[in-house]
C-alpha positions as CSV (number, residue, x, y, z in Angstrom):
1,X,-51.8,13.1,208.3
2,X,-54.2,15.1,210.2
3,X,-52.0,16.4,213.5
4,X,-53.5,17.9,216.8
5,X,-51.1,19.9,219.1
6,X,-50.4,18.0,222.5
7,X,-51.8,21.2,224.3
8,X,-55.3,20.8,222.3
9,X,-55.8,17.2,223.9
10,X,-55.5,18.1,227.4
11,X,-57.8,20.6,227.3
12,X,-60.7,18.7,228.7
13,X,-58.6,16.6,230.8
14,X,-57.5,20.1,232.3
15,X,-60.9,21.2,233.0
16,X,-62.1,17.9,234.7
17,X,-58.9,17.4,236.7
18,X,-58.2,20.1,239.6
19,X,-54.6,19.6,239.3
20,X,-54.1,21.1,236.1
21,X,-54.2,24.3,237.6
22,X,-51.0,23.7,240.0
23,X,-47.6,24.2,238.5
24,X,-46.7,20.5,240.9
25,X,-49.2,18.0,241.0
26,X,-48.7,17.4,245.0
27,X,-51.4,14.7,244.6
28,X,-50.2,11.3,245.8
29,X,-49.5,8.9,243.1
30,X,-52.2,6.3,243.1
31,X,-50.1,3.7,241.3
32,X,-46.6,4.0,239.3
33,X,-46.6,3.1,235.9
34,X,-44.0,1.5,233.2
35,X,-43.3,0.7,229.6
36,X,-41.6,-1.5,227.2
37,X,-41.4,-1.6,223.9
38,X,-40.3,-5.1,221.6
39,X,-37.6,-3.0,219.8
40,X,-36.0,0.7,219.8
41,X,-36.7,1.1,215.9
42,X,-40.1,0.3,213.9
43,X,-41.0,1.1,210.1
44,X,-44.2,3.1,209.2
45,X,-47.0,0.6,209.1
46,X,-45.4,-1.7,211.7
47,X,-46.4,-3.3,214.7
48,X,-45.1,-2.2,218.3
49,X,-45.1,-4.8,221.0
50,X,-45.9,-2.9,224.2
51,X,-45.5,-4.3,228.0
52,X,-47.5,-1.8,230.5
53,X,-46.8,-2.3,233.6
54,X,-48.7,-0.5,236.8
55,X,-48.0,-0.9,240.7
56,X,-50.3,-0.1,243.4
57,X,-48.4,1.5,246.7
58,X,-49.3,-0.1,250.0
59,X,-51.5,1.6,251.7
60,X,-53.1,2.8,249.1
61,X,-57.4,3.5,248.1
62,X,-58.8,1.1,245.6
63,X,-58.8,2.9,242.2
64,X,-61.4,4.2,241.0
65,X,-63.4,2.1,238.3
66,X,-63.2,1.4,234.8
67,X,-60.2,3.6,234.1
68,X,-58.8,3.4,230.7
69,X,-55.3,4.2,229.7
70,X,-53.6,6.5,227.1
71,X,-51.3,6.2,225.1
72,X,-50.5,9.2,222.7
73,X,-47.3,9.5,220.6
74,X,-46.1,12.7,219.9
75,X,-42.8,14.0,218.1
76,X,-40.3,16.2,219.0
77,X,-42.2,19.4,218.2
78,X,-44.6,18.1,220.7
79,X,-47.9,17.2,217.8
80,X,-49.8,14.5,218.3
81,X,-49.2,11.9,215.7
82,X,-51.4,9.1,216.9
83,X,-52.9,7.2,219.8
84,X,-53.7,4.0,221.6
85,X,-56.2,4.5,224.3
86,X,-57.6,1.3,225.8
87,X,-58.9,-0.3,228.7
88,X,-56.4,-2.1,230.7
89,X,-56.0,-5.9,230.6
90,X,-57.4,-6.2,234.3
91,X,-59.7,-3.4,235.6
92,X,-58.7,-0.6,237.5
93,X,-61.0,-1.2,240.9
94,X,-59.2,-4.7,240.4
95,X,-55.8,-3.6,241.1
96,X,-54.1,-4.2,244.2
97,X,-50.9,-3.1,246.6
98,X,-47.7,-5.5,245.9
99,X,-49.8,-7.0,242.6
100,X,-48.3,-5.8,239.4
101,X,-50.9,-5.5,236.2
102,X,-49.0,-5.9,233.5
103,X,-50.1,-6.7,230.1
104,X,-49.0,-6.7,226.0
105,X,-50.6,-4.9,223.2
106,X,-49.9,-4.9,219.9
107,X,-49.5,-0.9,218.5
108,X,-48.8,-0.2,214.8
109,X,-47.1,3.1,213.8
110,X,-49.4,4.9,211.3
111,X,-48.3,4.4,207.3
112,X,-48.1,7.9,206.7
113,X,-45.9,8.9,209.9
114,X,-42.6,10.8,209.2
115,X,-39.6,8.9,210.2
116,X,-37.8,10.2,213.7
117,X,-38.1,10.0,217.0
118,X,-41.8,8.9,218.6
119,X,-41.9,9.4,222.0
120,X,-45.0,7.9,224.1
121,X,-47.0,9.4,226.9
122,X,-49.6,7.6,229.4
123,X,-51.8,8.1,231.6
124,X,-54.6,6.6,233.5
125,X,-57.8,8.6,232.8
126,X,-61.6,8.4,233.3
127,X,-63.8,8.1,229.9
128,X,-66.5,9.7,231.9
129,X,-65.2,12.8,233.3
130,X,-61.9,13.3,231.7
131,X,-60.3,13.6,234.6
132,X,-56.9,12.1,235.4
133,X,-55.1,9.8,238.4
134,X,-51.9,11.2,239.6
135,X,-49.5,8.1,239.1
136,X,-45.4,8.1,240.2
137,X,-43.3,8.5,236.7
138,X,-41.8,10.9,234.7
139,X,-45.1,13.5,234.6
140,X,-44.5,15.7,231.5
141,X,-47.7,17.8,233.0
142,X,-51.3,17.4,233.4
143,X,-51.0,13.9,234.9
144,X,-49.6,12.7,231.4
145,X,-46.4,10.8,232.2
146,X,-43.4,10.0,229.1
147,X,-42.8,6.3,229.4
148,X,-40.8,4.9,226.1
149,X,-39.8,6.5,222.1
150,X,-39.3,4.8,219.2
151,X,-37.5,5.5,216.1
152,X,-39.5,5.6,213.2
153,X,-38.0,4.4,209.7
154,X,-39.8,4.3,206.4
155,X,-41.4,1.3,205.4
156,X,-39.6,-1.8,203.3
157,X,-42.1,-3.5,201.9
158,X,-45.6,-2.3,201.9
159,X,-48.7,-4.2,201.2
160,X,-51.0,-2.4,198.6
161,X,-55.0,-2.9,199.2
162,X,-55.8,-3.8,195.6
163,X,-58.8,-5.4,194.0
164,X,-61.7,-5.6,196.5
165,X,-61.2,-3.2,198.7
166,X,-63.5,0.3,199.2
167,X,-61.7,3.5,199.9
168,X,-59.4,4.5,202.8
169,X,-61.5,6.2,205.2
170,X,-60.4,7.7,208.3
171,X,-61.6,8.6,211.5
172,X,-61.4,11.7,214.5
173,X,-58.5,10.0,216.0
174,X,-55.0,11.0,214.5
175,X,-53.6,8.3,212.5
176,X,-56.2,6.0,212.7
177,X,-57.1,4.5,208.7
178,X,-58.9,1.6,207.6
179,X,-60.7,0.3,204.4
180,X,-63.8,-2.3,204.2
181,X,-63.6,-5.2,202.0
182,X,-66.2,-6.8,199.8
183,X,-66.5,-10.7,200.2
184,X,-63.2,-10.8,198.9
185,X,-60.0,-8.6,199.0
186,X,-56.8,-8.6,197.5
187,X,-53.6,-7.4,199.2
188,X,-50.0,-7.9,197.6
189,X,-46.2,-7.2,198.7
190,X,-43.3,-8.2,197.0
191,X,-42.2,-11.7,197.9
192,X,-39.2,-11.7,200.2
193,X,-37.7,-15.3,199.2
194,X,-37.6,-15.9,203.1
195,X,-40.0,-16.5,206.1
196,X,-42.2,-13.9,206.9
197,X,-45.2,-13.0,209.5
198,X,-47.7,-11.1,207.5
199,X,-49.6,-9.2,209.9
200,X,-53.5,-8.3,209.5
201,X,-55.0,-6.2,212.1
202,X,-59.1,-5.9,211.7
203,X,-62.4,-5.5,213.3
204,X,-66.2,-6.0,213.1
205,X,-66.8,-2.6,214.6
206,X,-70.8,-2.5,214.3
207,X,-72.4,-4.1,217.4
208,X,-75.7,-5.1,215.6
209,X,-74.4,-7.5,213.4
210,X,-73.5,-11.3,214.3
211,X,-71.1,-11.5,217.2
212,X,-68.2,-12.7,215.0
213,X,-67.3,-12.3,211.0
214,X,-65.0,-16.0,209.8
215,X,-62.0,-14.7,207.6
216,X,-59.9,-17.0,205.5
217,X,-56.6,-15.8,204.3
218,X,-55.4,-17.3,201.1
219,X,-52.5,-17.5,198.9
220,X,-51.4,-19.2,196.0
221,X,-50.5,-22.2,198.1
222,X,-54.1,-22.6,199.1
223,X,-56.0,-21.7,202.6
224,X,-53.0,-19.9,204.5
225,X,-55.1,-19.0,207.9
226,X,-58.4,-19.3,209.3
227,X,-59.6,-16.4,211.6
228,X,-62.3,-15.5,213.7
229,X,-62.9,-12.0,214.3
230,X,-65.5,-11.3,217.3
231,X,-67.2,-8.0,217.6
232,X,-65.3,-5.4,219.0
233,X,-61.9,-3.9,219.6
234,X,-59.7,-4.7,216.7
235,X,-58.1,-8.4,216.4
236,X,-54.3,-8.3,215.2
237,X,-53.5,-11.7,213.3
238,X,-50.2,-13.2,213.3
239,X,-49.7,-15.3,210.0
240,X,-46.5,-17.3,209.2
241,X,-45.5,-18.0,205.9
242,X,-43.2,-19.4,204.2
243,X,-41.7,-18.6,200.5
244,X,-43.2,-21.8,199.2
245,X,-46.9,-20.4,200.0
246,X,-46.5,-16.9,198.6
247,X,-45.5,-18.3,195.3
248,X,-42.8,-18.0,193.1
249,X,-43.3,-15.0,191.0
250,X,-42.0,-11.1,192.5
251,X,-45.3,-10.2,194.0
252,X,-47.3,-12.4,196.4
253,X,-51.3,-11.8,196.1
254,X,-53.3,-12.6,199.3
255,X,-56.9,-13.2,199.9
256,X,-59.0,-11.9,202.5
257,X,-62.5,-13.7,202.0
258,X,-65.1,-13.5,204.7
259,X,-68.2,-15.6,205.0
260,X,-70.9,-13.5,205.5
261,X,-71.5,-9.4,204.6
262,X,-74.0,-6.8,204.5
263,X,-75.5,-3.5,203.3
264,X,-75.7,-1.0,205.3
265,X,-78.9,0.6,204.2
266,X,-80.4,-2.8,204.0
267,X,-80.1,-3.2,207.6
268,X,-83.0,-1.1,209.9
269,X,-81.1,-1.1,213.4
270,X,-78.3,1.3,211.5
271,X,-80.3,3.9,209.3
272,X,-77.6,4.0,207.3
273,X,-77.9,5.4,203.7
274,X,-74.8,3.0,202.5
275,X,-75.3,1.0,199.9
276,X,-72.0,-0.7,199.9
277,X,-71.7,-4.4,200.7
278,X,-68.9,-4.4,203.2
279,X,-67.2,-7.3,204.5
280,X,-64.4,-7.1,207.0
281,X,-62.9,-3.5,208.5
282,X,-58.9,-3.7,207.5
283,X,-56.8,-0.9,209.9
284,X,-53.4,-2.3,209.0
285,X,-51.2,-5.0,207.4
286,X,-47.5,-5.0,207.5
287,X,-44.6,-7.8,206.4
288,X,-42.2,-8.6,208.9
289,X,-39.4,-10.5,207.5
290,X,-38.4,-13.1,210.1
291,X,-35.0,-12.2,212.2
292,X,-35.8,-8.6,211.7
């Protein structure tokens, strides 16, 4: 996994934001913020529940607009192993004194990361400029402010991308991985003989096409889910299944199947020279065995 030094990232943010010149940001903080996570441990590949939470001071200016949040997890040699920028559930120039904002995302741990301890830094950031709001927390420098850490395991039972899918591909953010599918995909785990949540997060990243791509998940049971992804951020998918839909044999074999795709290079608005037919964009897919 491709690994950027905590120092690297803060480069521009240290440029934009006047503070980073100070050895004490003496700014007043324009908001405090906090964070949960569902559980202390997680396995590479697995999903992180996360609870921001963000207080306004009385007395205090109206943020400024359209602020986004990071997120970026580093270990304990300070590298960057991954990140979760987004913008928060209600927008900035929204928040007010004695309101809370607090919201949940979903965060999965990249499949490649090491296990150990992950620990999480935030921030509240514009895309614009770079620069960053001073906010009341633990500030590790350059407004970026240590909020929760994780222990990483290795993964138990991975799901293998099999017949269907194109090549993982990755992109300039650390840890971030995904493969397109065809019209149908194929992805298959070992059959834990109990309950389970399988766990699909995907996208329809290119704006052009139809606002929304219909995905049925299948097993040897039948239809197991029926999905909508819009256009846009990523969608994570919660499926419940029991041992009686997976099958009795060692290995379970799942279906992805959307309804509609396209090429590409058969498409004007991208001038794209892909010839692929591509389906649905899978980032992750993890099995949670229920009461773990």
């Amino acid at each position: 996994m491709r690994r950027l030094s905590r120092t690297a990232i803060v480069v521009a943010a240290c440029v934009a934001a006047a503070a980073c010149g100070r050895r004490e940001d003496t700014a007043p903080p324009v908001a405090s913020i906090a964070v949960s996570l569902s559980s202390p441990r997680a396995e590479a590949g697995g999903p992180l529940t996360v609870t921001y939470t963000f207080n306004v001071p009385a007395g205090a200016a109206a943020l400024p607009a359209d602020q986004w949040v990071f997120v970026h997890a580093l270990d304990d040699s300070n590298e960057l192993l991954w990140t979760d920028d987004h913008a928060p559930a209600t927008p900035s120039q929204d928040w007010r004194p004695g309101t809370p904002v607090t919201y949940t995302r979903t965060m999965f741990v990249p499949r490649n990361t090491l296990p150990g301890r992950v620990r999480f830094e935030a921030g509240v950031f514009s895309r614009a400029s770079g620069s960053r709001l001073p906010l009341a927390g633990q500030d590790r420098g350059m407004r970026a402010y240590e909020v929760a850490s994780v222990t990483v395991g290795t993964v138990t039972n991975p799901v293998v991308a099999s017949e269907g899918w194109y090549d993982a591909e990755t992109g300039e953010a650390p840890g971030r991985e995904w493969r397109w599918s065809r019209r149908e995909g194929h992805l298959s785990f070992a059959t834990p003989k109990t309950p389970i949540t399988l766990y699909l997060q995907m996208d329809q990243p290119v704006a052009s096409l139809p606002a929304s791509q219909a995905v049925e998940v299948r097993g040897p049971s039948g239809v197991l889910a029926t999905l909508t992804i819009p256009a846009g951020p990523p969608q994570v998918a919660k499926v419940p299944l029991t041992p009686e839909q997976l099958g009795p044999g060692e290995r379970a074999d799942v279906t992805v199947k959307v309804d509609t795709t396209f090429v590409p290079a058969a498409t004007p608005q991208l001038k794209s020279s892909d010839t692929r037919e591509l389906g649905i964009r899978l980032l992750n897919a993890f099995v949670e065995a229920k009461g773990i």
